[in-house]
C-alpha positions as CSV (number, residue, x, y, z in Angstrom):
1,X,40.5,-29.0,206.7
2,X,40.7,-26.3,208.4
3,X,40.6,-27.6,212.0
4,X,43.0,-30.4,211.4
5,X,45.5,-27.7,210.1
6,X,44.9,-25.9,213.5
7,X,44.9,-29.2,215.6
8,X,48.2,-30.0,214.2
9,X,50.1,-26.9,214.9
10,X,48.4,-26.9,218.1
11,X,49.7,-30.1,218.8
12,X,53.8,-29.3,217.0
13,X,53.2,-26.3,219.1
14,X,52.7,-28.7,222.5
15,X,55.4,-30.2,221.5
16,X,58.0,-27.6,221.3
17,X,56.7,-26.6,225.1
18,X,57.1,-30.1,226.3
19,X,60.6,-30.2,225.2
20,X,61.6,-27.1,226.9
21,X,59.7,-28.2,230.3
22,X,62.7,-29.9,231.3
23,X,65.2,-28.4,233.3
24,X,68.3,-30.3,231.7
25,X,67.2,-29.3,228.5
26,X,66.6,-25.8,229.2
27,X,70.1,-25.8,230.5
28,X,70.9,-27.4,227.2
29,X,69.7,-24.5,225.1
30,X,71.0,-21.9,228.0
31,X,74.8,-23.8,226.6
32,X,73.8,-23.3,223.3
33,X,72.2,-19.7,223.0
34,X,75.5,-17.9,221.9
35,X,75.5,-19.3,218.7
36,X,78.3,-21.5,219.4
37,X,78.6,-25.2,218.3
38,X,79.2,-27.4,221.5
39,X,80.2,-31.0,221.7
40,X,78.2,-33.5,223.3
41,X,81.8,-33.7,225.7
42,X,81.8,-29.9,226.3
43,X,78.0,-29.6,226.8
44,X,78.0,-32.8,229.3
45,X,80.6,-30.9,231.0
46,X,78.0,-28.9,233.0
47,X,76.0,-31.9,233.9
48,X,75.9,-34.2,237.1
49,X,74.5,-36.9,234.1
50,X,76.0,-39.4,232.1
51,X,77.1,-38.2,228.7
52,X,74.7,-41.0,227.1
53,X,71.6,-39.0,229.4
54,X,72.7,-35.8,227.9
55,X,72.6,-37.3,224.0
56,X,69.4,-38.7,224.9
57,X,68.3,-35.0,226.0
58,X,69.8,-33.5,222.6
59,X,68.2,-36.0,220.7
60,X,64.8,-34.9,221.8
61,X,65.6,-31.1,221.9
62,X,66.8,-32.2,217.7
63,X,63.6,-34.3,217.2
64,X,61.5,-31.2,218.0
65,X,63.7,-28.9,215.6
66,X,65.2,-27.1,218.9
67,X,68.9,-28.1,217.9
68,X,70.4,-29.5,214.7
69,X,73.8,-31.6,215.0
70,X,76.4,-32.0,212.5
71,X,79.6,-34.7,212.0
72,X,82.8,-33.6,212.5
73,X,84.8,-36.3,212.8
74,X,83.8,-38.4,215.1
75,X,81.8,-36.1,217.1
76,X,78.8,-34.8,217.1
77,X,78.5,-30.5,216.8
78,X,74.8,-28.8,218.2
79,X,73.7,-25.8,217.7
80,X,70.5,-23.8,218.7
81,X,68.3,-23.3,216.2
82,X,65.6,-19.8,216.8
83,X,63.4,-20.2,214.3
84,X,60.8,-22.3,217.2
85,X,62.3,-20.1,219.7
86,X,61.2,-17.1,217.9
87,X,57.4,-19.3,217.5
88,X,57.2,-19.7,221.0
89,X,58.3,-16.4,222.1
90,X,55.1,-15.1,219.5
91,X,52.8,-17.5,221.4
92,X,53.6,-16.4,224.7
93,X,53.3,-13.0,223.4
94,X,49.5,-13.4,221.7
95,X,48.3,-15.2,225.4
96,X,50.1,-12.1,227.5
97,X,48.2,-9.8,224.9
98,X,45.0,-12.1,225.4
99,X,45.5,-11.9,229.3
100,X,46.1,-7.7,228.9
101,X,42.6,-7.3,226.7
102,X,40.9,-9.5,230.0
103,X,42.2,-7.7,232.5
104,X,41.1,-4.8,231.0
105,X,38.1,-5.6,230.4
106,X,37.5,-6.5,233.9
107,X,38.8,-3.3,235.3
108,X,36.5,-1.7,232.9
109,X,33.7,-3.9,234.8
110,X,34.6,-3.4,238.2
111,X,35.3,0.5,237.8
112,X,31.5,0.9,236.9
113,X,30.0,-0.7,239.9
């Protein structure tokens, strides 16, 4: 039980990763990290993409709990959401601290030669 629990954040956690590894969408959350609720329109704006490539992107960035969107009128609002930013930011944090303890530990090794 255990391992499955740990396979499946592992793989929700690959997930958020995979949706930031695009370049388009990193500039998506770049539009986004204000706090500020954008329009598909106004974030498209920045794009050399079609409007309908940039939903697609904020779609996917809303599937993997990045963004959330809301109705207003007949637009679509995003927003940023940091709750998985804050996840990944502790992730990358626990393998820097992981990489730190192994360096160490080899400078400990190659200072006693």
């Amino acid at each position: 039980m255990f391992l499955e629990s740990l396979e499946l954040q592992i793989e929700q956690q690959a997930k958020l990763f995979a949706a930031l590894g695009d370049g388009t969408r990193l500039k998506l959350i770049a539009g986004l990290i204000d706090g500020e609720q954008r329009s598909i329109t106004d974030l498209a704006a920045d794009f050399q993409t079609s409007r309908q490539a940039v939903t697609k992107h904020l779609r996917l960035l809303e599937t993997n709990g990045l963004v959330a969107s809301e109705k207003s009128g007949r637009e679509s609002l995003y927003s940023l959401k940091v709750e998985p930013l804050s996840e990944i930011k502790e992730i990358v944090e626990s393998i820097e601290n992981q990489w730190d303890q192994t360096l160490s530990r080899l400078k400990t090794l190659v200072e006693q030669e």
